[in-house]
C-alpha positions as CSV (number, residue, x, y, z in Angstrom):
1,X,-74.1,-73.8,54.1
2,X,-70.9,-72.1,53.4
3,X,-70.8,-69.0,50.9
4,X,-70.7,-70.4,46.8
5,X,-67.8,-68.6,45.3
6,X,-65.1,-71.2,44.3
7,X,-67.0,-71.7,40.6
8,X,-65.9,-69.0,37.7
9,X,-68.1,-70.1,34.7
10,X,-71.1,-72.2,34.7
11,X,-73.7,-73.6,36.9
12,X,-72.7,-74.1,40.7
13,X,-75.1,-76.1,43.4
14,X,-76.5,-73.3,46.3
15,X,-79.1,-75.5,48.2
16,X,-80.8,-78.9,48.1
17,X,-84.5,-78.5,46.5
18,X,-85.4,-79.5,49.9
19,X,-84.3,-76.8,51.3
20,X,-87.3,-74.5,50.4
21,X,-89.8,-77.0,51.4
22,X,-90.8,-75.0,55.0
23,X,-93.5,-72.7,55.4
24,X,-91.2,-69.6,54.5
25,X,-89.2,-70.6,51.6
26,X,-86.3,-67.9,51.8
27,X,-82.5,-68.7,52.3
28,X,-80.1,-66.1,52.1
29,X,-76.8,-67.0,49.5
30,X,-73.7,-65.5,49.3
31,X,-72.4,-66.4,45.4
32,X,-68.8,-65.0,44.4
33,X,-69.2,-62.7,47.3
34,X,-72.3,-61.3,46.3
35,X,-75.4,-61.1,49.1
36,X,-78.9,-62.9,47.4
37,X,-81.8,-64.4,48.7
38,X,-83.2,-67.4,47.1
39,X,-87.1,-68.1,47.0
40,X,-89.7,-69.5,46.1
41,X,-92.5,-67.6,44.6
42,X,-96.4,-68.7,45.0
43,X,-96.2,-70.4,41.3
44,X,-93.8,-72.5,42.6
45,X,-91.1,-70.6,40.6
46,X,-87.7,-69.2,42.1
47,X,-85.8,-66.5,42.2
48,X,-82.4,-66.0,43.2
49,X,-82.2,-61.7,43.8
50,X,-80.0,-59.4,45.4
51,X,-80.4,-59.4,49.1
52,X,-80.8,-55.6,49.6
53,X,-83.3,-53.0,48.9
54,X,-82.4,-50.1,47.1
55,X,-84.3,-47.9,48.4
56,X,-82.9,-47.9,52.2
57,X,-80.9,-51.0,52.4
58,X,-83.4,-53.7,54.2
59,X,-82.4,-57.0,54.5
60,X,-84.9,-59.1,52.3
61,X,-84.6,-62.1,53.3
62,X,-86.9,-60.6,56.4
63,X,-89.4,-59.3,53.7
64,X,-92.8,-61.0,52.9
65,X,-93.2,-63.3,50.0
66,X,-96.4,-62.1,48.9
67,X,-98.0,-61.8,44.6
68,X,-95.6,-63.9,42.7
69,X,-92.7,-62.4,44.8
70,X,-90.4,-60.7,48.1
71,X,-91.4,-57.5,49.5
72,X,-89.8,-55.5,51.3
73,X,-90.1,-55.3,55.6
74,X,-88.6,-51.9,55.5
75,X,-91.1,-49.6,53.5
76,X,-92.8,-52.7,51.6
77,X,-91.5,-52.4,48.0
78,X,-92.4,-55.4,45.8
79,X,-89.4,-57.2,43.6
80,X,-90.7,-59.7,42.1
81,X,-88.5,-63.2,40.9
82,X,-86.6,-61.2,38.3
83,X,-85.6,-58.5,40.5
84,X,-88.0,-56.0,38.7
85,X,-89.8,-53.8,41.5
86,X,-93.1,-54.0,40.8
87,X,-94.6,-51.9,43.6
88,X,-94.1,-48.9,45.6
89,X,-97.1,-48.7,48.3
90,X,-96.0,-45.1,48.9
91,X,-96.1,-43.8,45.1
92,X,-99.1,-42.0,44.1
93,X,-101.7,-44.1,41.8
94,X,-100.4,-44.2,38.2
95,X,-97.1,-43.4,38.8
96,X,-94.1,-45.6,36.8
97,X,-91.5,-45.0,38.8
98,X,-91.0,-49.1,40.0
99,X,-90.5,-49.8,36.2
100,X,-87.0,-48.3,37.0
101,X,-86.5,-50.0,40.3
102,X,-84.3,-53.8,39.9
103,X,-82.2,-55.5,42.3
104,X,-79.5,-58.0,40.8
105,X,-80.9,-61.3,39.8
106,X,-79.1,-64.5,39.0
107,X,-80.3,-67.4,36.8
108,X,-81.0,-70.7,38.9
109,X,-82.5,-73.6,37.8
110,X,-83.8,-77.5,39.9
111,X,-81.9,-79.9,39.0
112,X,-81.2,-83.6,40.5
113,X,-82.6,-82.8,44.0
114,X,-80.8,-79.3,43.7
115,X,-80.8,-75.7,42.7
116,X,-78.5,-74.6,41.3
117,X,-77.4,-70.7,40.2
118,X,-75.3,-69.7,37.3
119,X,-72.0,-68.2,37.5
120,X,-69.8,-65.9,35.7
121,X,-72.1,-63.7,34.2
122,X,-73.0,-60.3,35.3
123,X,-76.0,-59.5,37.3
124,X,-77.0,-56.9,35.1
125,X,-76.8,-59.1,31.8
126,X,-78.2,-62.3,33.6
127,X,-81.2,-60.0,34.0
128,X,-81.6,-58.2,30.6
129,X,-81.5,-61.9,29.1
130,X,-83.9,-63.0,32.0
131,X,-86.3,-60.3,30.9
132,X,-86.1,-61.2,26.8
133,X,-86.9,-64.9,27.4
């Protein structure tokens, strides 16, 4: 599929709802030039996040989709569909240092057969207002 980024404002089509149905739901998008990974989380839900790690740049669309979300194959941080790390394996018990840890996140929603990812907002806002719905 070739990368989404003719759209300015609105909702644009990224993949057929098809497209997930395989044992490892996970397709890498590129939207206005921006690297995400689109999933499928174990509720059925999906989640359209940045496609990098910020802790040492891994590739997540080899991570695991494990819990409700993507973890990281490099040192197995846990974003869930928001983009909100929710696990550090390598932090001591107790500690809140993943409440700080996001990647970008875009809003997507199925539609018609497809899914489909909204456009021209910022990644940052898309996920403040994903996190007061």
């Amino acid at each position: 599929m070739p990368p989404a980024d003719t759209a300015t404002d609105g909702w644009i089509r990224i993949a057929a709802i098809a497209d997930l149905d395989r044992p490892r739901p996970l397709i890498p998008v590129t939207l206005q030039g921006r690297r995400l990974v689109l999933f499928r989380d174990e509720e059925g839900q999906l989640g359209l996040i940045g496609r990098h790690c910020p802790h040492r740049g891994a590739d997540l669309c080899y991570g695991r989709l494990e819990d409700n979300g993507l973890r990281c194959p490099f040192h197995g941080w846990h974003f869930d569909r928001t983009g909100q790390c929710v696990e550090q394996p390598a932090e001591p018990e107790g500690s809140r240092m993943h409440e700080q840890i996001r990647v970008p996140m875009v809003p997507v929603r199925e539609e018609n057969g497809a899914i489909w990812a909204q456009v021209g907002v910022e990644l940052e806002q898309a996920a403040a207002s994903e996190q007061e719905a």
